[in-house]
DRENTI-470065 format. One record per residue (C-alpha): residue in one letter; residue number from 1; x, y, z. Coordinates in pm, 1 decimal, decimal comma, padded with zeros to 6 digits, always signed. Last residue first. Layout:
atom aa: A i: NUM X: X Y: Y Z: Z
...
//
This chain:
atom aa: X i: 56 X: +00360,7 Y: +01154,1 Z: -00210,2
atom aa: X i: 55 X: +00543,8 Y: +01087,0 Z: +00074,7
atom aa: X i: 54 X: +00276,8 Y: +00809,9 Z: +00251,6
atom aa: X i: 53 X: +00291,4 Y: +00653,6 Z: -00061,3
atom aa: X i: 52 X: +00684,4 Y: +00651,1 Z: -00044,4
atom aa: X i: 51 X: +00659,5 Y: +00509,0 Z: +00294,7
atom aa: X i: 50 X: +00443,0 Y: +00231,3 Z: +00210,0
atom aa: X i: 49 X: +00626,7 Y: +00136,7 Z: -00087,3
atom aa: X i: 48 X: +00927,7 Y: +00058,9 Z: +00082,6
atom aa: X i: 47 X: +01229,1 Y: -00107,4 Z: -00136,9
atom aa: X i: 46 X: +01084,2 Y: -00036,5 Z: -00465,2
atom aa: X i: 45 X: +00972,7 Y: +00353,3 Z: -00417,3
atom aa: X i: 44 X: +01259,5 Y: +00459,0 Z: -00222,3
atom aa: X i: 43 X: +01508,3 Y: +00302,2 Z: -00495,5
atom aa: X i: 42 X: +01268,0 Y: +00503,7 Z: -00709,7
atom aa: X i: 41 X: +01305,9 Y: +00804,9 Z: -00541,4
atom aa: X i: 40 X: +01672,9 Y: +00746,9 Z: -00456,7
atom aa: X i: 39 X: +01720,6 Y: +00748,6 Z: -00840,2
atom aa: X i: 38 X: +01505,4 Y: +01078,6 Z: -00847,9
atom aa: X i: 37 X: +01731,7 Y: +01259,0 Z: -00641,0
atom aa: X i: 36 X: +02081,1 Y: +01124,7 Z: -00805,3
atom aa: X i: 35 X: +01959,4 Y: +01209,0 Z: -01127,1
atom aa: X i: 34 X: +01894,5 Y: +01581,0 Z: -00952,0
atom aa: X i: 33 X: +02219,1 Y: +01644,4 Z: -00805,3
atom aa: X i: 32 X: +02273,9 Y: +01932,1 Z: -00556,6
atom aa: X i: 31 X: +02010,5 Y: +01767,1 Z: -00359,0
atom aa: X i: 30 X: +02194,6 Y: +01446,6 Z: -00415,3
atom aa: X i: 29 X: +02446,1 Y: +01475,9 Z: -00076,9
atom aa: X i: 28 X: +02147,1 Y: +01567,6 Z: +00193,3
atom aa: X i: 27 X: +01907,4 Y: +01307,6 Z: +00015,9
atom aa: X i: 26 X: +02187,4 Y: +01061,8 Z: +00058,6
atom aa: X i: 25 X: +02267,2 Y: +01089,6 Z: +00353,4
atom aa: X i: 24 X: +01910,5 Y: +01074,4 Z: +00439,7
atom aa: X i: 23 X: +01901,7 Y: +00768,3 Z: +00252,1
atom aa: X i: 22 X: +02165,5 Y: +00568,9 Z: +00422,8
atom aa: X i: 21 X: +02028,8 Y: +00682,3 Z: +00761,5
atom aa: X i: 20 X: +01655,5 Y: +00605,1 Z: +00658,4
atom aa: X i: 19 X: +01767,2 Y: +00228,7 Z: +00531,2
atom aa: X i: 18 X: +02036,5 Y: +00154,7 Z: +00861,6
atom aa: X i: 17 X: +01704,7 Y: +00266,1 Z: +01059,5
atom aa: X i: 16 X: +01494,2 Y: +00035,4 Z: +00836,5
atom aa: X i: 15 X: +01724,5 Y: -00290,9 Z: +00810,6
atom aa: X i: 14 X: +01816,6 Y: -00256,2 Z: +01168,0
atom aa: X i: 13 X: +01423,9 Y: -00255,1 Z: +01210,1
atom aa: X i: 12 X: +01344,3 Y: -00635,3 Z: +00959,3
atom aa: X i: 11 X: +01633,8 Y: -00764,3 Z: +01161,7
atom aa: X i: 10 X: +01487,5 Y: -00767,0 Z: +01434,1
atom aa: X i: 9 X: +01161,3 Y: -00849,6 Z: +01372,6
atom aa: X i: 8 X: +01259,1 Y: -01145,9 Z: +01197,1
atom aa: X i: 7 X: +01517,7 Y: -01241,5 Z: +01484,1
atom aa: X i: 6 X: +01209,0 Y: -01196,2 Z: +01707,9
atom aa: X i: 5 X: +00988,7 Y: -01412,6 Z: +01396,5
atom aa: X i: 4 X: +01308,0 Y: -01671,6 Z: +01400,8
atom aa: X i: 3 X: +01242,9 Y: -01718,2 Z: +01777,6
atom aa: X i: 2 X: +00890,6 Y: -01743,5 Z: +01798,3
atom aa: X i: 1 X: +00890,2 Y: -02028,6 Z: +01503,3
//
């Protein structure tokens, strides 16, 4: 039970930095395309809600 809630841990932050990299990338690439903007919004939205309430 400690050992899978490390791995949990774990894998719960590559998850989140790999996330925010992806999505900064993205952000950086859509800005020029507004669909693509308010699809990461709501891909934002779904996968983290905390964060996006903290953006809004």
């Amino acid at each position: 039970m400690y050992d899978d809630d490390i791995f949990k841990r774990l894998w719960q932050s590559i998850l989140l930095v790999v996330g925010l990299f992806i999505f900064n990338y993205l952000m950086i690439v859509g800005t020029q395309n507004r669909p693509t903007a308010y699809a990461l919004a709501i891909v934002q939205i779904t996968v983290n809600p905390s964060v996006a309430g903290a953006n809004i």
